[in-house]
N, C-alpha and C positions, 0 to 999 in steps of 0.2 A: 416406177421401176425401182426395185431392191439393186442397191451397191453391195453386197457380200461382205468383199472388203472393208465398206463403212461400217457394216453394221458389226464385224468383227473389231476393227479396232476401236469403235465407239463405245464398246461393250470392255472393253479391257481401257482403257481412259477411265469411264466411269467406277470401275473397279476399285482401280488402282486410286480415285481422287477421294471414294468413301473411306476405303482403307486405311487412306492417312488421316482424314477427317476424322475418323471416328476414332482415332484415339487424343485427339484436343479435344473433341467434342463431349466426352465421356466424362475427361477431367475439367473440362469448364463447367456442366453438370454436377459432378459430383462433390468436389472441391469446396464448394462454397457453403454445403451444407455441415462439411468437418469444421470447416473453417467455422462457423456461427456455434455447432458444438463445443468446438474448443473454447473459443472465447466466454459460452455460456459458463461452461464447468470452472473455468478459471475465476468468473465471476462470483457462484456460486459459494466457490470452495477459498475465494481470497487468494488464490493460488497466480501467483505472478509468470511462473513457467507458463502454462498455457495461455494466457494472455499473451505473452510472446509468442509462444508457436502457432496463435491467430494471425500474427501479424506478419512473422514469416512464410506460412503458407499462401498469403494475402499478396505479398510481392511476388513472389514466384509463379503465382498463379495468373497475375497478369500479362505475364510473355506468353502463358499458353491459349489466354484469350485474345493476345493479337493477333498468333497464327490461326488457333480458329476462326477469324473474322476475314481473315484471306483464303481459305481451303472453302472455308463457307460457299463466300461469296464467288469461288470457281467453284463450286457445283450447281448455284442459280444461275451462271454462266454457259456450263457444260450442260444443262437442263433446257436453254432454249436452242444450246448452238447443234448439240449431238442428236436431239431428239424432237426437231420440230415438229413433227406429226400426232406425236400425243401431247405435248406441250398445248398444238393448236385443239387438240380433239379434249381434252379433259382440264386448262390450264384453267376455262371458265368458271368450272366446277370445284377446284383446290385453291383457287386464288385465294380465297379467304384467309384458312390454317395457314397460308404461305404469307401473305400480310399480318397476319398475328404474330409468326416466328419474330420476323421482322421487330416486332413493336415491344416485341415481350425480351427481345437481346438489348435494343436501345434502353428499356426501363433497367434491367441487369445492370449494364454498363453504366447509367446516370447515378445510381445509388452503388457502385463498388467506387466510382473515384471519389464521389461525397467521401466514403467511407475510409478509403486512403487519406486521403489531404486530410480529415481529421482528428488524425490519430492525437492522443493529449489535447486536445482543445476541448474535448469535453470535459465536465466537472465529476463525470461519472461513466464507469465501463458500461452500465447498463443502459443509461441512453445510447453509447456508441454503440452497443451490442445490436441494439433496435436498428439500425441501418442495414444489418446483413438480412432482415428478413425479405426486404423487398431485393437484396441480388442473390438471393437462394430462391425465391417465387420466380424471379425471372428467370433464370438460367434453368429452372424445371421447366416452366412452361414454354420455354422455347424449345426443350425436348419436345413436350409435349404436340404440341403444336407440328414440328416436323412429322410425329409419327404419327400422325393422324393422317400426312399425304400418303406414308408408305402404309398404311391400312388400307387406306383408299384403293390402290394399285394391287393389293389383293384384296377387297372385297369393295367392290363399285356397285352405287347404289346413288340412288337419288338426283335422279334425271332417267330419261328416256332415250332408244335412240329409232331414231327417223332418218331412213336413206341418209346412215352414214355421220349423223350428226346429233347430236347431245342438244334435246333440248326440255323444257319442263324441270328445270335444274332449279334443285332445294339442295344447297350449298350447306345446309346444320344437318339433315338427313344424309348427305353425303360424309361429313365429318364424322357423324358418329354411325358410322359403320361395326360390323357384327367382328370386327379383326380390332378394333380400336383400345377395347377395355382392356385386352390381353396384352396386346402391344406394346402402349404408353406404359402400363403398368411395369411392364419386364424391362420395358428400356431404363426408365428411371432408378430400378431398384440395383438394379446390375451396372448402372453409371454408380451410385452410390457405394456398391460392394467395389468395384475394382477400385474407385477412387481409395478409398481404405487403405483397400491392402497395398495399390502403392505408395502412400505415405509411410504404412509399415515396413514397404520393402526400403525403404530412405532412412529410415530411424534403425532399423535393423542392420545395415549397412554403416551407417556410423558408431552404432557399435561395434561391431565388429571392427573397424577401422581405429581405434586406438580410444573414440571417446565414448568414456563410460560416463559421462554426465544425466545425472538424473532427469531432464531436461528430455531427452531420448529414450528414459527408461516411460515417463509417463506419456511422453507422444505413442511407444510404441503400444502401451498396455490401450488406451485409448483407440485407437480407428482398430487396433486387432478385436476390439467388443463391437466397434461398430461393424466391421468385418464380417463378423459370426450373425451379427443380427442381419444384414442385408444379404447376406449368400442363403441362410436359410432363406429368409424370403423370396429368392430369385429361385429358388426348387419348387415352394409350395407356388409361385404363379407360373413356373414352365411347367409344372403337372396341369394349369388350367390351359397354356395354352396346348399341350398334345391334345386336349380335351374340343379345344375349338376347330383343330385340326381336322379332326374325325368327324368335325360334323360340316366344318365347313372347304376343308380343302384334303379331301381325303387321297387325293393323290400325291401330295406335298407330304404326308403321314408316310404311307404307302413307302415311296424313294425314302425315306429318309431311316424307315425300319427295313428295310428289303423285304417285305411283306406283299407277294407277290399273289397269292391264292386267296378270295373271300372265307372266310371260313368264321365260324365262332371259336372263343376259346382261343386265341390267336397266341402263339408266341413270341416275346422280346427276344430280338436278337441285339447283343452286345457284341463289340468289336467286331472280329472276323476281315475276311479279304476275298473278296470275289475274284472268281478266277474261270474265264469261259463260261458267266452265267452259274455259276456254282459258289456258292458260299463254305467258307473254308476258317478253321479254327476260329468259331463262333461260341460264346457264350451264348446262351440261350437262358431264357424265365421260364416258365411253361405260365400263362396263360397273362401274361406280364402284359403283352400289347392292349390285350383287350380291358385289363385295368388303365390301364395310364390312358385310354381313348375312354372307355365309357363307366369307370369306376366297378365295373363288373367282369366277373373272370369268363363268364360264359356268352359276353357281349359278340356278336358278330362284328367283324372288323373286314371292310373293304380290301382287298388285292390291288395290286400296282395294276393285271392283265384287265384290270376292269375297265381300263381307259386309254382310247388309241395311242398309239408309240408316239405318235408326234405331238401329243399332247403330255407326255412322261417329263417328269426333272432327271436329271442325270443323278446316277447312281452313287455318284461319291460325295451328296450331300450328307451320307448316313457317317461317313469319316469327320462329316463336322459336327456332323451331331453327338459322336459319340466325345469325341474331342472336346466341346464345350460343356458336357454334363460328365465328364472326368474330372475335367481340371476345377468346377463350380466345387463337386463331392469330396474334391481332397482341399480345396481352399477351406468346406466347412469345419474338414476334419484338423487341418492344420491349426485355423482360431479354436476350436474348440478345445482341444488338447494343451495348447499358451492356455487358455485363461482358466482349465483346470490347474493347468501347473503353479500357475498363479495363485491359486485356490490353497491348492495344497503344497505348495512348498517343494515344487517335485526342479531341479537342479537344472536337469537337464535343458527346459528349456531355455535357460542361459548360457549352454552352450554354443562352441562357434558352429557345430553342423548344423543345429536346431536353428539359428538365425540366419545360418546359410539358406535353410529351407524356407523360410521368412520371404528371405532375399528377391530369394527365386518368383514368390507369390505375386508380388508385383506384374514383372514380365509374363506370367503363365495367367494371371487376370485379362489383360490384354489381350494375349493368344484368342483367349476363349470368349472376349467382344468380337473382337474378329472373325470366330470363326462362327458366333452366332448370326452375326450379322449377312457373312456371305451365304448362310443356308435357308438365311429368310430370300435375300436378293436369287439365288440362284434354283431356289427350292419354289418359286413362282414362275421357273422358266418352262416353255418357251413365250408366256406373256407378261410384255410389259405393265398389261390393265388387264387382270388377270378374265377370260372369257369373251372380253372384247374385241383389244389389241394385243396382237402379237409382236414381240420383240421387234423383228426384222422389219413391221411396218409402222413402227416410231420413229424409224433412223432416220438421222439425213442420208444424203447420195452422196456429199463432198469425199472428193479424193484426197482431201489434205488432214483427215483426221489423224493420221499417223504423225505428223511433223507436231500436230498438235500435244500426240503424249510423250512427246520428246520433250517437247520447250516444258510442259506441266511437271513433268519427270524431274526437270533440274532444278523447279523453282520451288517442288517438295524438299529437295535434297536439301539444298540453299534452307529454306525454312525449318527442314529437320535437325540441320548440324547448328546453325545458325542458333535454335531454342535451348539447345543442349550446352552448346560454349556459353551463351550466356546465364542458363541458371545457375551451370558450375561457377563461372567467374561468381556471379553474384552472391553465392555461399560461402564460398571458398573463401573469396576478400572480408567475410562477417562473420564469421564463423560462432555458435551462440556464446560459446565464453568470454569471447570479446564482447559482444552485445551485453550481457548479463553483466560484465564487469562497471560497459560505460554507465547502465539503467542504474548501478547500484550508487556510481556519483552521483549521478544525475537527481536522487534519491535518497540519497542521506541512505543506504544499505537496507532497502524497503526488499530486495530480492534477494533471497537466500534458497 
């Protein structure tokens, strides 16, 4: 028997718990490959500033892997308690990538504190340097490894089912699903781009804030090139995924373009506001959908009416979609214009509106995880195992899930304010001039 109610507020819990997750999760992701960048370039170039700004991203970044490690593990919580039914119906078949996540965060986590505790004990940055590769493997592959369950959940494969039951289950066959390649790849790249730009938006911010230490000028010229490298790449793999879309979930395409009539020659609609089933101040491409699904203008492109209503995603997935490939296309535009400017000497972007605009990048990266993220989760709705099971027959029946996204509600908050007071404290009281002052005692004036 379906609970309504459970299956409504189970759905708004689980929301609300990726929501917060997936922004530690992105920077525990991504972070650690800046971090091995920086220290590498520092290394490279003798350059004692980035060698420091390894090391302060390195501290900082471990408060956001504590909270990761608590949001995590209430969503392997929220995963058996909200959703026993697919848990029990497909948990046999994911358990693996779910034990990998597992093993591949422990490996992360054994080789970042090595990496902490040995700061100056080595005889050389390039042996220390060597430690960040195994916690930038691991904190990939523990992406990796998640987004192979939520492949799973849209494209299920590898097992059978029999009166109701999964059996004949190839656990590598299920893993590497026809949604997998596209997936891992976009999560990864786009954990890497937002990671960037908000370090740029921290660096960017401190300038503006009174210090003009050069220290800030090369953190920020740094992750704004890595910025530009990983945004491009998050466009050229969401052009392969609309492409996977079209062949594999073309109802998911369909909702998310308001692409309602089969037809060839199909066109992009941009922006716009549906209103009584009418589409209203729309940019339009002319034949734009049918490139971005099958690289051809005259490709025939699926209709939404092709597939019954109770099987349609809701309409206002196309609001994230448009949202998230706004904010990707002016992030590319924003690095890309900084490191012309860079180039050529051009003034402005040393201005306060220009780093304003910096600032902002940060937060509007974010935005645009999030609102990728909800149009994957809610652009497979109404199933939870996309063709199998349906949302509402994964849920528990408990009455009490409401109390539940109370107590979870506060113990985000708690962990949200809580991460924020303490990276400020811990900047704040170190601030790099002081650092660089004490390194330079400490050093007979090695840092200049």
């Amino acid at each position: 028997m379906i609970n309504e109610s459970a299956v409504f507020w189970s759905r708004v819990l689980t929301e609300t718990t990726l929501s917060f997750h997936i922004i530690y999760a992105t920077i525990g992701v991504g972070v650690p490959l800046m971090i091995m960048i920086a220290q590498w370039v520092g290394y490279r170039n003798n350059d004692e500033h980035y060698i420091l700004l390894a090391r302060r991203w390195a501290r900082g970044f471990v408060i956001t892997v504590a909270v990761g490690v608590v949001t995590g593990t209430a969503i392997g919580l929220q995963l058996s308690l909200l959703w026993p039914n697919f848990m029990e119906l497909a948990g046999q078949v994911i358990s693996l990538p779910l034990f990998m996540e597992t093993f591949a965060f422990f490996f992360e986590a054994i080789f970042l504190g090595i990496y902490l505790y040995t700061w100056d004990r080595f005889d050389s940055q390039k042996k220390h340097m060597l430690l960040l590769i195994p916690v930038a493997i691991g904190a990939s592959m523990s992406a990796v490894f998640i987004t192979i369950v939520n492949s799973f959940m849209n494209a299920p494969q590898g097992f059978d089912v029999v009166n109701g039951k999964l059996v004949n289950i190839q656990p590598l066959i299920a893993m590497f699903n026809p949604a997998m390649p596209t997936k891992v790849t976009h999560v990864l790249v786009t954990a890497f781009m937002t990671a960037a730009f908000i370090l740029a938006s921290i660096a960017a911010f401190r300038l503006l804030k009174g210090s003009d230490h050069i220290y800030h000028k090369k953190a920020l010229y740094l992750v704004m090139k890595c910025g530009l490298i990983f945004s491009i790449a998050s466009a050229i793999i969401g052009d392969f995924s609309g492409k996977y879309l079209a062949e594999y979930q073309p109802e998911k395409l369909a909702a998310a373009e308001w692409h309602f009539e089969t037809e060839e020659g199909a066109d992009l609609i941009l922006f716009g506001i549906m209103n009584d089933g009418e589409v209203k101040y729309e940019i339009t491409i002319p034949y734009g959908l049918s490139i971005l699904a099958f690289s051809n203008p005259m490709a025939e492109v699926i209709g939404l009416n092709e597939f019954p209503e109770d099987e349609r995603p809701p309409l206002y997935i196309h609001y994230l979609f448009n949202l998230m490939v706004f904010i990707g296309m002016f992030m590319v535009l924003v690095s890309f214009i900084y490191l012309v400017g860079k180039w050529r000497g051009w003034s402005f972007i040393a201005s306060k509106w220009y780093r304003w605009v910096v600032v902002a990048g940060g937060p509007l990266s974010v935005i645009a995880i999030e609102a990728g993220w909800w149009l994957a989760e809610v652009g497979r709705q109404p199933w939870i195992l996309r063709g199998i099971m349906r949302t509402e027959q994964g849920a528990t029946t408990s009455g009490n899930v409401d109390l539940m996204l109370l107590l979870f509600c506060i113990l985000y908050i708690v962990l949200g304010i809580g991460s924020i007071v303490v990276l400020s404290r811990m900047f704040r009281s170190n601030p790099i001039e002081k650092e660089i002052e004490d390194r330079e005692s400490e050093k007979g004036g090695e840092v200049r």
